[in-house]
N, C-alpha and C positions, 0 to 999 in steps of 0.2 A: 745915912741909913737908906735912904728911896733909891738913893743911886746903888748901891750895893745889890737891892731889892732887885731894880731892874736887872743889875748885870747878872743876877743870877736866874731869875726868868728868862734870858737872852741865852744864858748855856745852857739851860735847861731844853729849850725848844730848841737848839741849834744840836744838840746831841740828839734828843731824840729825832730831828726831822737832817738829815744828813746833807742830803741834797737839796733842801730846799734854798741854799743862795746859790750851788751852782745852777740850776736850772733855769734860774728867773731871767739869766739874759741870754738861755741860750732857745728859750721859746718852749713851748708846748704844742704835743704833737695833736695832731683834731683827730675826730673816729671820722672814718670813710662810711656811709650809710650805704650809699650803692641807690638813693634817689634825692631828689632835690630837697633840700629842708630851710627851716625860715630860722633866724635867731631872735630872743627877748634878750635885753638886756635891765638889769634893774638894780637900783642902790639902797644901801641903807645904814646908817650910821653904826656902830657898836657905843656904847659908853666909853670914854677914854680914860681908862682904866688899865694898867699892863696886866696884871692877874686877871683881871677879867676876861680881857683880848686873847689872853694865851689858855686860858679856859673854853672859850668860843671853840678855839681851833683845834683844839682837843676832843670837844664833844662834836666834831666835824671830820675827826681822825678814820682812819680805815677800820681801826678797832673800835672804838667810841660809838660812832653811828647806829644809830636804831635801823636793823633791817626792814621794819615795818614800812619808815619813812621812806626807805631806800623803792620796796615796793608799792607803795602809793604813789610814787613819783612815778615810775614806772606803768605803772596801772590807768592813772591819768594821759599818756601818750608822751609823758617826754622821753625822749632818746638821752638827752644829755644835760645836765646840772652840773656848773661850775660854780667855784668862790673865788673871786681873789680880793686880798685886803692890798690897803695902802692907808699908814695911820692908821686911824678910825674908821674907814669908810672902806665896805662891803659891797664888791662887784658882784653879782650874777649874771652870767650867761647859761641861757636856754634854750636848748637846739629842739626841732621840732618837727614832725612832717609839713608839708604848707596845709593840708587841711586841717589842725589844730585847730581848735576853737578855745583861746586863753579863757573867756571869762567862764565856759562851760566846765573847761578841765579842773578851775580854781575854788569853784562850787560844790564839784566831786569831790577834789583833794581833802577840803576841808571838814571831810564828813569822815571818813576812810579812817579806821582803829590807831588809835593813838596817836592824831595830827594834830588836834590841841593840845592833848598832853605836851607831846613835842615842843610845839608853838611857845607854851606856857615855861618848857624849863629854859627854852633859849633867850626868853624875852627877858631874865634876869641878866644878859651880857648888851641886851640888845635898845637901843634908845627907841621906844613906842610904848604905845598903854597896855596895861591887862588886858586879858584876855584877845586881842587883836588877832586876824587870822594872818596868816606868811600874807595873803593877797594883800590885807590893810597895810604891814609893814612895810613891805619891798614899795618904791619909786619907779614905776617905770621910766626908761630913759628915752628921749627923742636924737636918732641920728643923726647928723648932721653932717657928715663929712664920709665917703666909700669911694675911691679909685673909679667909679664913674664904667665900668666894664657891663 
């Protein structure tokens, strides 16, 4: 019965998201800004849960999305907010001007109409405590390896 479960979770996201396995090894295209920018990168668990997971990525969808969140993000100065998953675990990439100020933007964000609300409905998919702001959640990550250019 769990396996059935899944496999139908599996068609269910693979019909609605069409491209989404051919695209994953043929890359993802970047926005061109037209000035220098910095990236964040940051992780964070989901519960390992299939319903749940495919729940995430649904209220992550182009239709799903709270435009609010879209413009707070926004509003705070980032250019650009990615996701990608692998398993359970949730990538972030944050593109940025270089004079960003992360802990300043993260302080705004967290005040800005409907960003706990937000906070709060995702934190039902997402491994961290009540009430937690995105800043508590996400892990920032330490580089360690770039082509050296």
């Amino acid at each position: 019965m769990f396996f059935l479960r899944i496999c139908l979770l599996i068609c269910i996201f693979v019909a609605t998201n069409p491209f989404i396995f051919i695209t994953m090894t043929e890359g993802y295209k970047v926005k061109a800004y037209g000035q220098p920018v910095k990236r964040y990168v940051q992780v964070m668990d989901l519960k390992d849960d299939a319903e749940l997971m495919a729940r995430y990525r649904k209220a992550h969808s182009r239709e799903e999305f709270w435009n609010e969140i879209k413009e707070g993000i926004q509003q705070v100065g980032i250019l650009e907010m990615e996701l990608y998953i692998v398993g359970n675990r949730v990538v972030m990439i944050v593109e940025t001007p270089l004079d960003f100020d992360w802990d300043s933007a993260m302080a705004r964000l967290a005040t800005l109409p409907r960003q706990q609300e937000w906070e709060d409905y995702v934190a039902v998919f997402q491994q961290c405590k009540a009430g937690e702001t995105s800043n508590e959640k996400w892990k920032m990550t330490e580089r360690c390896f770039y082509l050296y250019d």
